[in-house]
VMD Tcl script that draws the C-alpha trace (Angstrom):
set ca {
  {-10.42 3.54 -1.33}
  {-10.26 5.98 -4.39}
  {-14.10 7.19 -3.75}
  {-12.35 7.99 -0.66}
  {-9.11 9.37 -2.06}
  {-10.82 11.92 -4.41}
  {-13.52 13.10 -1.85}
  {-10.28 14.00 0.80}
  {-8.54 15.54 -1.66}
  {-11.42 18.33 -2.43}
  {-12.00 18.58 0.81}
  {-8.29 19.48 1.83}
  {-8.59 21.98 -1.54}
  {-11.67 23.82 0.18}
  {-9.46 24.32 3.38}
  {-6.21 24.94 1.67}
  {-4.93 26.84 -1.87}
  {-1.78 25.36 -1.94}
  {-2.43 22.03 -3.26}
  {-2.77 21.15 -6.65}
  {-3.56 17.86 -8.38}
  {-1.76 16.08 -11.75}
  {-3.11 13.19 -13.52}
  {-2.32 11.11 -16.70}
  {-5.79 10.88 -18.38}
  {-7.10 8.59 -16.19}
  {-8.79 10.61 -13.51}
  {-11.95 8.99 -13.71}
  {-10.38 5.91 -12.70}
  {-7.89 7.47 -9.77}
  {-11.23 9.46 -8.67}
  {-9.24 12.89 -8.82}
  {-11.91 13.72 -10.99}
  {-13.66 14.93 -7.88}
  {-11.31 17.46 -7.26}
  {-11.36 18.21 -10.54}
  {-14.63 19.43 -10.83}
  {-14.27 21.51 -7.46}
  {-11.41 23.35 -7.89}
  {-10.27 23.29 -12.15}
  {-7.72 25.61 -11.93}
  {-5.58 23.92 -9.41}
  {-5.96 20.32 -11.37}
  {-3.77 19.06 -14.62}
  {-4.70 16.12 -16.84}
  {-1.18 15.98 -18.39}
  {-2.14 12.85 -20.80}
  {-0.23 9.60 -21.02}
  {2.70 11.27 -20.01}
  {3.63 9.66 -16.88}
  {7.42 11.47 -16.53}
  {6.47 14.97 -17.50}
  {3.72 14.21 -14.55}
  {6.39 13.72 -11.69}
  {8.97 16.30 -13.45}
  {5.89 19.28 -13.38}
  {5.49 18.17 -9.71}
  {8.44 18.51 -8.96}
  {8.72 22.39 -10.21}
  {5.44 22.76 -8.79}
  {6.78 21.54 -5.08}
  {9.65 24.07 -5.64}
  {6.84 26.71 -6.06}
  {5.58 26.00 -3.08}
  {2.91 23.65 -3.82}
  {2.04 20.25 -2.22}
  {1.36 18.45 -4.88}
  {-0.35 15.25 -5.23}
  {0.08 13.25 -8.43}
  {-2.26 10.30 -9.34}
  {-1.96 7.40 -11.95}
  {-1.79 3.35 -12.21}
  {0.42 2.02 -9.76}
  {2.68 0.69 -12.44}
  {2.98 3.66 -14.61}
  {3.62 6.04 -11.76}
  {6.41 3.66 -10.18}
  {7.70 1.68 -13.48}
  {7.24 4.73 -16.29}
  {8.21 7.28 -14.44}
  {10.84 6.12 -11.85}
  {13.77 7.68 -12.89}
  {12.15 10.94 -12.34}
  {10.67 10.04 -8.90}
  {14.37 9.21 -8.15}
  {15.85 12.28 -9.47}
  {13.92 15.13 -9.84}
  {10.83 14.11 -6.58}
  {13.21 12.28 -3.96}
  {16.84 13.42 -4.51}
  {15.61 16.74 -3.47}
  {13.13 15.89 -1.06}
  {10.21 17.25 -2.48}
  {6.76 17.88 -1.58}
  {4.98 15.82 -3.82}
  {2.45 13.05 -2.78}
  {1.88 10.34 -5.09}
  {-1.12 8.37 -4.89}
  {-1.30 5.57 -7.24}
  {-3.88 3.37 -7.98}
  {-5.01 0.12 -9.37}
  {-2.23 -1.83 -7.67}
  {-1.44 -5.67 -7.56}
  {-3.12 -8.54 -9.35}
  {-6.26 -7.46 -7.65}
  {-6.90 -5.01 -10.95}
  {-7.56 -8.92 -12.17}
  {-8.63 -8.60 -15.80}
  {-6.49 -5.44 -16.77}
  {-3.77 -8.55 -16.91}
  {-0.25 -8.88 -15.98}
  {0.75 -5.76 -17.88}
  {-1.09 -3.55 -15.84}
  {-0.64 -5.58 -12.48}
  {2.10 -3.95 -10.63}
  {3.58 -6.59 -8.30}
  {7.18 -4.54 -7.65}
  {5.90 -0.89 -6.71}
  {6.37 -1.40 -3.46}
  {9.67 -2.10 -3.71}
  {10.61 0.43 -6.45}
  {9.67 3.02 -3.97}
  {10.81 2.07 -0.69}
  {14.01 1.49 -2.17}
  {14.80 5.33 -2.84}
  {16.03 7.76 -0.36}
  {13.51 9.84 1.15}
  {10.20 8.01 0.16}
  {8.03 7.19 2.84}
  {5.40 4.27 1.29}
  {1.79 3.22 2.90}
  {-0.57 1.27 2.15}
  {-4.24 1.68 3.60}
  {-6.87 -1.24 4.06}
  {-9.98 0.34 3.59}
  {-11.62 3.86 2.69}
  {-11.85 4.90 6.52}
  {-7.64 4.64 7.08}
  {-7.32 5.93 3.12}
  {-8.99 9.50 4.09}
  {-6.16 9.39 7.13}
  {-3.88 8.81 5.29}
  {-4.55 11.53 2.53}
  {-4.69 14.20 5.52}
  {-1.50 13.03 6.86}
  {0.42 12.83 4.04}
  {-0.41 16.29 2.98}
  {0.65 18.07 6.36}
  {3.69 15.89 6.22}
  {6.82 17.65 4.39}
  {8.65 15.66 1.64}
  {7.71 12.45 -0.78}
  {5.14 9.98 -0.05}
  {3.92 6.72 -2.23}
  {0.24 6.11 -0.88}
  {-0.74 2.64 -2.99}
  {-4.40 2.10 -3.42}
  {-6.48 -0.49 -4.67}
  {-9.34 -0.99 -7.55}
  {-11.70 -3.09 -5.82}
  {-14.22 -2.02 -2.89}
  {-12.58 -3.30 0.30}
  {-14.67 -4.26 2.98}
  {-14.77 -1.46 5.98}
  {-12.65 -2.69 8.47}
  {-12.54 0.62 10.63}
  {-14.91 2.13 12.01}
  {-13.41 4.91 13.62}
  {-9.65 5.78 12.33}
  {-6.93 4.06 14.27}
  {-3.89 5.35 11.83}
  {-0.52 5.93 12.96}
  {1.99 7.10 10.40}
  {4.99 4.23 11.16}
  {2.41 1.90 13.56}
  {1.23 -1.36 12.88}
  {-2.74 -1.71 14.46}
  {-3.12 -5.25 16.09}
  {-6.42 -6.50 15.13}
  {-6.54 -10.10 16.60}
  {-4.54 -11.69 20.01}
  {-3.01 -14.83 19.55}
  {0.13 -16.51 20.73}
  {1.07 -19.40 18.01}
  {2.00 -16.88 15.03}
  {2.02 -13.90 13.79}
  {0.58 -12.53 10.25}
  {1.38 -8.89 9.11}
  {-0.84 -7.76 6.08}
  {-1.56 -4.63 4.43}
  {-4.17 -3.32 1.98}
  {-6.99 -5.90 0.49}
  {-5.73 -8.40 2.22}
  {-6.55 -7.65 5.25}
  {-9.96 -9.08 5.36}
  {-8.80 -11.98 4.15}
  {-6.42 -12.82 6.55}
  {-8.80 -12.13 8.99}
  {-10.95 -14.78 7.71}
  {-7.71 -16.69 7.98}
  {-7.36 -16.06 11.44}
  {-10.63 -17.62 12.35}
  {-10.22 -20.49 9.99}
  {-7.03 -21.17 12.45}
  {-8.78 -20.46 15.54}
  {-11.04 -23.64 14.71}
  {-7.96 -25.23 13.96}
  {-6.70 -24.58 17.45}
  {-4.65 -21.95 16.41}
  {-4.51 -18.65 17.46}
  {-2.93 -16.40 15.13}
  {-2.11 -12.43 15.82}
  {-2.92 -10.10 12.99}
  {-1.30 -6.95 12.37}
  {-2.35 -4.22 9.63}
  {0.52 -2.83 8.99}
  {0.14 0.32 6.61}
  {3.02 1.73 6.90}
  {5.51 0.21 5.00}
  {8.65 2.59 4.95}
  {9.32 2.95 7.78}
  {8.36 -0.27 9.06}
  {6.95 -0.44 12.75}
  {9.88 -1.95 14.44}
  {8.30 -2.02 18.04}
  {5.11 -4.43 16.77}
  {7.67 -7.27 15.16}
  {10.13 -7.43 17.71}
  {6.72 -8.07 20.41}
  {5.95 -10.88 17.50}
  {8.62 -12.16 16.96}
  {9.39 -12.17 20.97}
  {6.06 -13.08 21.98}
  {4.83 -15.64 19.15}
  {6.71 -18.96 17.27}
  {6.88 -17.47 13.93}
  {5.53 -14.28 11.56}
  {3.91 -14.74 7.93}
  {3.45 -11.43 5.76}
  {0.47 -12.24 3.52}
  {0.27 -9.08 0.60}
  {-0.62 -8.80 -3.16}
  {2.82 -7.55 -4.39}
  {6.24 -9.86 -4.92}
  {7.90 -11.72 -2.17}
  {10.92 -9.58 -3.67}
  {10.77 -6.39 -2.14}
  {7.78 -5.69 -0.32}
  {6.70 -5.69 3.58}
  {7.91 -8.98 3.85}
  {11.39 -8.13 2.73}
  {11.45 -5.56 5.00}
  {10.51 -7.55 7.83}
  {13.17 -9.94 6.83}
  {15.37 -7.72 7.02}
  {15.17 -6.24 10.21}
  {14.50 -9.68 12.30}
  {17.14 -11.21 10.94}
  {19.68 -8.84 12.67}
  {17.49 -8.14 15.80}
  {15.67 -10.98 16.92}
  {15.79 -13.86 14.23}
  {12.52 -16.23 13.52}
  {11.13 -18.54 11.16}
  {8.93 -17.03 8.58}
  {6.90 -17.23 5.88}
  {6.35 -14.93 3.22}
  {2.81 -15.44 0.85}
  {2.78 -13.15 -2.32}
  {3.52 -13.15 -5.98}
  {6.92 -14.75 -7.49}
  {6.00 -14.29 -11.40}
  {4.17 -11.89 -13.59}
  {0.89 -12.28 -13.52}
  {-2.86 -13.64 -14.96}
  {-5.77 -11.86 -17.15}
  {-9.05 -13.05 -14.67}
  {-11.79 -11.84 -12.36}
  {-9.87 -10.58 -8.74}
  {-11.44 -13.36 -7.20}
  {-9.92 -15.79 -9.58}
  {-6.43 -14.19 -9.88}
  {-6.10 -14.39 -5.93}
  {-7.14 -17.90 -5.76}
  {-4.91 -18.81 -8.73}
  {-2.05 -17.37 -6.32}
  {-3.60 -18.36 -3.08}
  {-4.70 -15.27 -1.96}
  {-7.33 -16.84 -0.06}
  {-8.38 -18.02 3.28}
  {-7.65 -21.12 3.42}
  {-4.34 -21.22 1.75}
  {-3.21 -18.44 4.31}
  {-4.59 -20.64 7.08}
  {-2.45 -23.58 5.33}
  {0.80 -21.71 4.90}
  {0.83 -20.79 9.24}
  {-0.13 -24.64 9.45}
  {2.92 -25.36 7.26}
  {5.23 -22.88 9.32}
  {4.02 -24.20 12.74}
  {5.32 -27.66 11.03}
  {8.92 -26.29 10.89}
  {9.20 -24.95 14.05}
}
mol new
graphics top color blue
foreach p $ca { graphics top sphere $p radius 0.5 }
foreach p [lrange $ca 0 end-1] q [lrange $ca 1 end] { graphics top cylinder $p $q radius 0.2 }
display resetview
């Protein structure tokens, strides 16, 4: 997904001379690098500075730019939230930011470096539209989308190489894509976990249980039409995603069936700081795995 991110972004600066790139020494790791090297004068490597980074977008976006400002999930959200509040969102600004090494899935950076609340940090301000892509086909979408789209954007990307799920690009800014039929239940994911719960799905499906999968990218503004057909047309939803159960898709989902069309759910993500480890042992230390997916719709079905 960031091979991805940095190749989209020089190819939008080839096509257009209004964008400009910020990042906070760490551009070989957020791949802006790439644009970097294409187009210096329009990129700025403004240190370990995360809240001059957002404050400089911001006068850039009032320049005229569209701006698109890159660093670790938790020191573009946690460092520098006050000006993303302030100075990017109270005024509606142009500026995209793209953060990456997200969730526990950064594994041995440790819990420090693991942001589990970003999600909800930015989907709780005014103005902020937040997705969050699955693989490197949907992350180039998403990079064109976001910078023909006016206004503030959180895109949250991953460290580790995610499997290619699509082929061809199926995004829809605000749509969930239903990737597997099933009438029992209904699981909503987003970014790595994706594959995973599709692995669920067919661990289920053995099971004699067939579960409905949803991608759902976009997580501010939720897709309102694809949970009221699960939650009318299946026994019960579980959002599976590598953030907190505080805050992220599954809150929102929460939120809105509980006024519209209420269900029993189950939400499967992180309730603590968390763990120094390889990704594949931080996710099965907080059962971020098939099976335990496939056990928590078993344990759901149970209540119903």
């Amino acid at each position: 997904m960031r091979k991805a991110y940095g190749e989209t972004l020089a190819q939008l600066g080839k096509e257009r001379d209004d964008i400009v790139v910020l990042d906070g020494d760490l551009s070989k790791s957020t791949k802006t690098e790439i644009f970097a090297r294409e187009f210096p004068e329009r990129f700025f490597d403004l240190g370990i500075s995360e809240q001059d980074i957002m404050s400089t977008a911001s006068g850039l976006a009032l320049s005229g730019k569209t701006v698109f400002a890159s660093s670790f999930a938790i020191f573009a959200t946690g460092r520098a939230y006050n000006q993303v509040r302030n100075n990017i969102c109270y005024m509606n600004l142009n500026v995209k930011i793209v953060a990456t090494h997200a969730g526990i899935s950064i594994g041995e950076d440790g819990s420090s470096h693991q942001a589990l609340e970003d999600i909800s940090l930015m989907r709780g301000i005014p103005n902020m539209r937040v997705i969050a892509p699955a693989d490197s086909t949907t992350t180039r979408e998403v990079i064109k989308f976001v910078a023909n789209a006016p206004g503030p954007f959180y895109v949250r990307l991953l460290r580790p190489d995610a499997p290619v799920i699509y082929e061809k690009p199926q995004f829809r800014f605000g749509e969930a894509v239903r990737l597997r039929d099933g009438n029992d239940v209904s699981i909503f994911t987003h970014g790595f976990l994706l594959h995973i719960t599709l692995e669920a799905s067919e661990l289920l499906e053995k099971r004699g249980i067939k579960a409905r999968v949803y991608d759902h990218p976009t997580i501010k503004p939720i897709d309102e039409n694809s949970i009221d057909e699960a939650a009318l047309e299946t026994k019960g939803i579980v959002v599976a995603e590598d953030h907190h159960i505080f805050g992220g898709l599954g809150s929102s989902i929460a939120e809105y069936v509980v006024t519209h069309n209420p269900i029993k759910m189950e939400l499967i993500g992180t309730e603590n700081f968390g763990q120094s480890g390889s990704t594949d042992m931080v996710y099965k230390e907080y059962g971020f795995t098939p099976i335990y997916i496939a056990d928590r719709v078993e344990r759901l079905l149970d209540r119903i």
